[in-house]
N, C-alpha and C positions, 0 to 999 in steps of 0.2 A: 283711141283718139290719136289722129296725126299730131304727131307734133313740129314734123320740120317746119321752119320759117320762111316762108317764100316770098320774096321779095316782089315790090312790082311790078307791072310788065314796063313802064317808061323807066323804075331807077337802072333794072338791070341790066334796058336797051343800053341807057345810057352809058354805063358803066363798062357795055361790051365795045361799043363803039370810039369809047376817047380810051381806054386800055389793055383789051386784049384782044379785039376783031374776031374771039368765035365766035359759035352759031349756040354753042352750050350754055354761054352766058346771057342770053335771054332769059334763059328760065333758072339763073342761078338759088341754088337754096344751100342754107346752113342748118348746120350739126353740132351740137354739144357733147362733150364729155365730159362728165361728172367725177371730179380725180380725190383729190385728198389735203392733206397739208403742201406748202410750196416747197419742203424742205425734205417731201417724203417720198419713197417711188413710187405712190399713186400719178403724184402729178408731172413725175420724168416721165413717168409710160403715155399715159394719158398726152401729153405736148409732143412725145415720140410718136406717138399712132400721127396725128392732127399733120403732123412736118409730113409725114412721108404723103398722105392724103391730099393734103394743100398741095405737091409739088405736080401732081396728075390733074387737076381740077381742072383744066383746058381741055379737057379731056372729056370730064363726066359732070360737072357744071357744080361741084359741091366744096362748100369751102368748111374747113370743120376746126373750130375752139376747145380749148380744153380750160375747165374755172374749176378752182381750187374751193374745197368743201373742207366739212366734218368728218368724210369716211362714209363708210361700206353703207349702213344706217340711214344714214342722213339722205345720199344718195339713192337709194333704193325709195325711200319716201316722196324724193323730189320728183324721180323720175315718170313713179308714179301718178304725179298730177301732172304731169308735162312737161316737166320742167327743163329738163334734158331728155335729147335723143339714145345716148349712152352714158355707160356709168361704170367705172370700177368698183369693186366689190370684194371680198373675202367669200371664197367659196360657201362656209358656214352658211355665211348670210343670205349669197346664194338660194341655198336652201330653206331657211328657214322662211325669207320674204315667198318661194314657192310655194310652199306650204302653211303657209301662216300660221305659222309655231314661234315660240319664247317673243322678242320684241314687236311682233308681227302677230301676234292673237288677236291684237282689239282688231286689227283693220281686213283681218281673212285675210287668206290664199290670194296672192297678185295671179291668177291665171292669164294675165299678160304678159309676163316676164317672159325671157329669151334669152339663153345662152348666143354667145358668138365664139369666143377664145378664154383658155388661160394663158395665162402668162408667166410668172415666177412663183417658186413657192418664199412662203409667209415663214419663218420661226414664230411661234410666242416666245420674246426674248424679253427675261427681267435684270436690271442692272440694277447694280446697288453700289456707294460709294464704298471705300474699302475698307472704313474705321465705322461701315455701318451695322457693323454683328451679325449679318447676313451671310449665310453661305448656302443654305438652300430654303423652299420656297416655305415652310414654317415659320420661320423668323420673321418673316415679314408682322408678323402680330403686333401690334403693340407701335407699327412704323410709320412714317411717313411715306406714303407711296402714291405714286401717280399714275391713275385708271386708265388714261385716255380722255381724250375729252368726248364730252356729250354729242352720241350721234357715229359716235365712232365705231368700226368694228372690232376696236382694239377693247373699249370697255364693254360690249356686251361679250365678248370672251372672256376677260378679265372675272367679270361675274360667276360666268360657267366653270371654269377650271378654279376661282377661289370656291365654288360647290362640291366642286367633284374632290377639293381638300378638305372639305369639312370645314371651309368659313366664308366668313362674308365682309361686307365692306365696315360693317361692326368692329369687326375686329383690328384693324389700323385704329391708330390715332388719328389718322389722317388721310382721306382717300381725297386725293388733289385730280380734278381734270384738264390738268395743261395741253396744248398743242404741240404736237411735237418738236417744233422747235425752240421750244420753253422749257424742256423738258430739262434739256441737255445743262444747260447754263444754271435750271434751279438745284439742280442733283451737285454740281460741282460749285456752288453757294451756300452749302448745308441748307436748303429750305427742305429740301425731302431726302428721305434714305435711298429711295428705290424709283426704276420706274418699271412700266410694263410696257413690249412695242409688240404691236405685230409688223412685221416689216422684212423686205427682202434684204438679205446680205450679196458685197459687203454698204453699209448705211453710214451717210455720214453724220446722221444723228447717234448713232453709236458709238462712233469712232471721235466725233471731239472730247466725246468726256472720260474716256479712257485715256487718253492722250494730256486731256487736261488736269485731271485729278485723278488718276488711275480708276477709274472705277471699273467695274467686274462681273464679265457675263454668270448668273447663278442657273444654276441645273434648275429647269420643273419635271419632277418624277416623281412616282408614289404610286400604291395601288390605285389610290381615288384616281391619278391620273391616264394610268393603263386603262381602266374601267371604262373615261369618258369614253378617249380613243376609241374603245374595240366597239362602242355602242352608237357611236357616230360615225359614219362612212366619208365625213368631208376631211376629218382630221387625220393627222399620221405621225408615228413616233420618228422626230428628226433629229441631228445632230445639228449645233452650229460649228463650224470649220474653226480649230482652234488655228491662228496664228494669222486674222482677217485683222484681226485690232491690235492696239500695243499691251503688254501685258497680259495674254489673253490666250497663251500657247498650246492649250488643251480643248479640245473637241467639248462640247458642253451638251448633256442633253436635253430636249423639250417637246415641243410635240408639232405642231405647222397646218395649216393651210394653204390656199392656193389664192393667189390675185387672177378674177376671172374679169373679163368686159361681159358687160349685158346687155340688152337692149331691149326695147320693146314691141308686144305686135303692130301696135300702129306705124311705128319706120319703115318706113318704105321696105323691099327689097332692093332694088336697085340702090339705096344708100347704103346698106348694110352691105353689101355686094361690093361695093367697092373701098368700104373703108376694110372689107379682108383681104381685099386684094391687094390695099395697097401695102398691109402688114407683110405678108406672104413674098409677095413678089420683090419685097426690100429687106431681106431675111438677115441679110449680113450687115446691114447699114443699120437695121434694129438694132441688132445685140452687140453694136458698138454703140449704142446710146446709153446704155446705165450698162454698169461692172454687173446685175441682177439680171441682166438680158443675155450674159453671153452664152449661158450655154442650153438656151433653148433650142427646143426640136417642133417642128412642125408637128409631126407622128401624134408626140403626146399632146400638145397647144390643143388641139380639136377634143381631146376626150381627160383631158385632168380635171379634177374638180367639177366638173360639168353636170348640174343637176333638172336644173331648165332646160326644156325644149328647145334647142337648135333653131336660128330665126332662119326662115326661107333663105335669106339675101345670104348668108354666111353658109348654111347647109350647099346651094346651087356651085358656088367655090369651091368645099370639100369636094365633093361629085364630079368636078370636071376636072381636079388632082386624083383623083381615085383614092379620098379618105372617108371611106365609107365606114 
């Protein structure tokens, strides 16, 4: 099912005529992208794609938004019904809405879905305040800790790697689903001990509550956690960069993902076609938009994390860079 939104033929005359005089804006249509919290780099990337896009639109007739969501989850559901054109995503998730495994069973296989790009890789990063008796990811038993909120791809990971330790949401006292930007303020409040992010560094949802109330990136390692990794192709054993946050000097380890954009078959080509192009060809202007953009590479963007079929519109791009 199409989803773009096309306007009608007298608003768009209108609209070409009292303020931009092309010929593109006739037939102008719009574009969604499906981001995250406001506070999160879902929806810095997501507003980064949209800026570069919109500054061309004179161009190619297409104006593109980006609306703040639940996450990976949520978005992959919506986009499904129509609801947005594009969507960020957790590689994982990626996968799993491919193949309609773990959250994705009741509704099958999306055989629409469509890769386009990744974009930064993900830590699973857990913090704890520092008088919270946590120092690795056992201790969380018995704690107050915060999943992710509902929809998010931080709690249905959250879920998989407390599997892959040998627990569940049972075993807290308290499994909290805040926003990420609730997160930060409830951990240095004492309402919770810990939280869980998936999220690209460096984060400033990480960095105020270090700053505020020293809290402390904890290591997730174990066998159970090597295990998921090496049985799951989306996952990979990463470091977080120690000396990103205050108090936080030492490299930590954990395991990561990848933030991918998707899309689906019904998008045009031609829309998908140039919301790559406009990433691509504003490469340096990108990864001045989030500290988590700079040190991407084209090479890998086209095939990190990439489990979905490559949509036409962003595939024809590759092909005429010679990323094949």
């Amino acid at each position: 099912m199409k989803s773009n939104k096309i306007m009608s033929l007298g608003a768009a005359a209108l609209m070409a005529s009292t303020a931009f005089g092309g010929a593109a804006y006739a037939q102008q249509q719009f574009v969604t992208i499906g981001t995250g919290g406001v506070t999160g780099v879902y929806y810095a990337a997501g507003g980064a794609i949209c800026r570069l896009m919109n500054q061309t639109r004179g161009e190619h007739g297409y104006r593109c938004s980006a609306e703040s969501t639940g996450g990976s989850v949520y978005n992959l559901n919506a986009m499904r019904q129509g609801e947005f054109d594009f969507a960020m995503v957790q590689s994982d998730w990626q996968y799993h809405a491919m193949h309609g495994s773990s959250q994705f069973e009741d509704v099958g296989a999306d055989e629409e879905l469509r890769a386009v790009i990744s974009i930064h890789s993900e830590p699973m990063t857990l913090l704890a305040r520092a008088d919270s008796g946590i120092s690795e990811l056992a201790d969380i038993a018995g704690k107050r800790v915060n999943i992710g909120p509902p929809g998010s791809g931080t709690q249905g990971t959250v879920d998989m790697l407390m599997e892959a330790a040998g627990m569940s949401r049972s075993d807290l006292s308290l499994a909290a689903e805040l926003r990420p930007d609730e997160q930060g303020p409830a951990l240095c409040d004492n309402q919770i001990d810990a939280f869980f992010y998936a999220v690209g560094h460096p984060s400033a949802n990480i960095a105020d509550p270090t700053t505020t109330c020293g809290a402390q990136i904890i290591p997730i390692e174990g066998e159970g956690i090597e295990a998921m990794v090496q049985e799951h192709p989306y996952y990979a054993l990463v470091d977080i960069p120690g000396g990103l946050y205050a108090g936080n000097d030492d490299a930590v380890p954990t395991f990561g993902v990848m933030a991918t954009l998707v899309t689906h078959a019904g998008v045009s080509d031609e829309a998908v076609y140039n919301l790559t192009k406009s990433i691509f060809e504003n490469m340096d202007t990108f990864r001045g938009l989030h500290p988590a953009f700079a040190h991407l590479e084209p090479e890998n963007m086209v095939v990190d994390g990439i489990s979905a079929p490559v949509h036409p519109g962003a595939q024809q791009y590759f092909d005429e860079q010679g990323w094949n």
